[in-house]
VEXLOFI-150870 format. One record per atom (N, C-alpha, C): x, y, z; residue in one letter. Coordinates in steps of 0.1 Angstrom, whole numbers, plus 5000, padded with zeros to 4 digits. Atoms other than C-alpha are relative to their C-alpha. Layout:
<rs>
XYZA
...
</rs>
This chain:
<rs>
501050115001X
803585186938X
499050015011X
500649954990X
802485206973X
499750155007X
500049894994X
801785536982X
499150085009X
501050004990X
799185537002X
499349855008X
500750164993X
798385277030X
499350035011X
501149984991X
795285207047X
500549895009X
499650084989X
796385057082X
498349975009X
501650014993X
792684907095X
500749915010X
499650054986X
793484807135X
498549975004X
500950024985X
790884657163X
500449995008X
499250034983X
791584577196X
500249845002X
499550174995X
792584177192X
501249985002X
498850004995X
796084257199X
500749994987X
499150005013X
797584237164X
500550144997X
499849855005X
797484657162X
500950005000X
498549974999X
800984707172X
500649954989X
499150095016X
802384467142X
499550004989X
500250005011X
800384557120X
499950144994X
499549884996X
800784957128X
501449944995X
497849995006X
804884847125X
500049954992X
499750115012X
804584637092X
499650124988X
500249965009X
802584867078X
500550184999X
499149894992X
804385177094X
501050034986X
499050065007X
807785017075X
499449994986X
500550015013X
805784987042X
500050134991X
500049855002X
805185367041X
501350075001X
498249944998X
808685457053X
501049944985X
499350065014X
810085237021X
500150054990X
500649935012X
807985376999X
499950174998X
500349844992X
808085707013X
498850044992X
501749985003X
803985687011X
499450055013X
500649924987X
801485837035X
499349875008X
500950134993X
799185607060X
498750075005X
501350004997X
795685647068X
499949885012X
499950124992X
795485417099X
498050065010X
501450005000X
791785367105X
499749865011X
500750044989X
789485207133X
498549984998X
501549934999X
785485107132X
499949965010X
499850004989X
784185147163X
498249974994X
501550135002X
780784877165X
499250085011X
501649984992X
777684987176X
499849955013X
500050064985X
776784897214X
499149864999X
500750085000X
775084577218X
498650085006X
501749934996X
770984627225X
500350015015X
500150004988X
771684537260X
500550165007X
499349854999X
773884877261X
499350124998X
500749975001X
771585047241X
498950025007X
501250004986X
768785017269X
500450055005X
499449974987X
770885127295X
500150144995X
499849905008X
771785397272X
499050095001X
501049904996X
768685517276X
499650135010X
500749954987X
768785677307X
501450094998X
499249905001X
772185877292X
499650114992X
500149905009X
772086207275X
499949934985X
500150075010X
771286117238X
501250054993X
498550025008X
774486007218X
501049985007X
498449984992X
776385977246X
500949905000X
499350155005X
777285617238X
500850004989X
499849985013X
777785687205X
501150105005X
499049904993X
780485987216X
501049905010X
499350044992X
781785787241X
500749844995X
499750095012X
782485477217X
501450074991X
498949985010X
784285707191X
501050075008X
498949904993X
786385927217X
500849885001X
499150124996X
787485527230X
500849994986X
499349995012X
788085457191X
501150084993X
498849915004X
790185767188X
501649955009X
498850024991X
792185677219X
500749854995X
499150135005X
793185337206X
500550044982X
499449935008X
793885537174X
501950045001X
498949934996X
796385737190X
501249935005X
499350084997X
797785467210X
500849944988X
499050035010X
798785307179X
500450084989X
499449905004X
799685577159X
501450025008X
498449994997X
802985627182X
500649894992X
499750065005X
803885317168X
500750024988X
499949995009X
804485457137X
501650114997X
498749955002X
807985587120X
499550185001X
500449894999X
808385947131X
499350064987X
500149885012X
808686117096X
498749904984X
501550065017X
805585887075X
498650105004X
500849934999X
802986117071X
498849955001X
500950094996X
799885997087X
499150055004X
501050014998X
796386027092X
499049945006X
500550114995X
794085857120X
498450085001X
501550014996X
790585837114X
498949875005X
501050044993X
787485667133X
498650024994X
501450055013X
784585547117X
499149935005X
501050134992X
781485457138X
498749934990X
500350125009X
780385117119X
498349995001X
502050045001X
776785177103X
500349894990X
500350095002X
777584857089X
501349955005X
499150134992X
780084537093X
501150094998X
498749955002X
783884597098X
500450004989X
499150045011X
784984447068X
499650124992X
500549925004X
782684697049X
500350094994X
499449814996X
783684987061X
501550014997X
499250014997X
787184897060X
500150024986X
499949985015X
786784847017X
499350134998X
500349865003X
784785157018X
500550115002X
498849864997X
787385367034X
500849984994X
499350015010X
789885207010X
499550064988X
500049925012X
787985346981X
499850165003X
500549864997X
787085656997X
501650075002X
498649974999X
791185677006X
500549984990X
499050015012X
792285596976X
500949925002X
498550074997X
794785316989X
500149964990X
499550055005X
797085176976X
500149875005X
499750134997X
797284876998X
499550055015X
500350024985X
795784787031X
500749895011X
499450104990X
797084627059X
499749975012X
500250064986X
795484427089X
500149915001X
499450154988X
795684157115X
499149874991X
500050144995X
794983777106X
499849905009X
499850124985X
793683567133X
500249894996X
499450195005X
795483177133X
499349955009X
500250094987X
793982917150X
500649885000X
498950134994X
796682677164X
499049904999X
500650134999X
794382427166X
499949914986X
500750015013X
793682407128X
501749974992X
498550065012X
796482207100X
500350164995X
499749865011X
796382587084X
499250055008X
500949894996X
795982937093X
498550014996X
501249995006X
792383037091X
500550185000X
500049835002X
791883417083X
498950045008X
501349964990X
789483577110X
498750064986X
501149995016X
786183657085X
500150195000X
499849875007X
786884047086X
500849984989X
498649985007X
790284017069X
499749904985X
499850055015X
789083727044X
498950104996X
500449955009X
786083927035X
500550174995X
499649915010X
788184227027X
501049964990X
499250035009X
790484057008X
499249924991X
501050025016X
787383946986X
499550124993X
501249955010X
785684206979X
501050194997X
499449864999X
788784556979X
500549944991X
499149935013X
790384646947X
501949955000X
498749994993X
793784686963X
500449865005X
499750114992X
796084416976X
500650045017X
500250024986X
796184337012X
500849935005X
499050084992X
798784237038X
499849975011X
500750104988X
797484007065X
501750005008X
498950034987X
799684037099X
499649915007X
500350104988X
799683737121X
501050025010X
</rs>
């Protein structure tokens, strides 16, 4: 059923649990994982500064970071699930990219973080995660 899952991480601290949830998903199923990252454009202020680096060097130095928090959560993952980490620097929004690498991967099911806010009667869903769970094919498992 599941045989391919798209693991989409950021850096809000949910990667680890949603790497092991969705790790465990692929190990069940004995499916593969695609565990994917977009790595955002510099703010303008960066880009100025940028200026005065070799050209692209932000850009390069952006997706190398993106790969390393790749990798980092990649150990995460059950030795024997066959796995795939790519980096994807975001010529548009997260959510986006996140449904576009789902159809370009062929998932079967994606799986990222949920932000809750305690303060609120009900979870809210951070607006990446609800707008891929409007607009991807596939169903989606929100880790909180």
């Amino acid at each position: 059923m599941f045989r391919k899952v798209l693991i989409a991480i950021d850096e809000d601290g949910h990667a680890e649990a949603v790497v092991h949830y969705g790790g465990q998903l692929a190990q069940d199923v004995h499916g593969e994982v695609v565990v994917f990252h977009v790595v955002q454009p510099p703010p303008t202020y960066a880009t100025q500064a940028g200026m005065y680096l070799p050209e692209g060097e932000l850009r390069r130095a952006a997706t190398e970071h993106g790969r390393e928090v790749l990798r980092t959560a990649a150990e995460k993952l059950p030795a024997e699930v066959p796995s795939r980490l790519v980096v994807k620097y975001g010529e548009h929004s997260a959510w986006r990219e996140i449904v576009q690498a789902a159809e370009r991967e062929q998932a079967d099911v994606i799986v990222l973080g949920a932000h809750s806010q305690a303060n609120f009667a009900r979870p809210v869903l951070g607006s990446t995660a609800e707008k891929v769970s409007r607009h991807v094919k596939v169903p989606v498992l929100l880790v909180r």
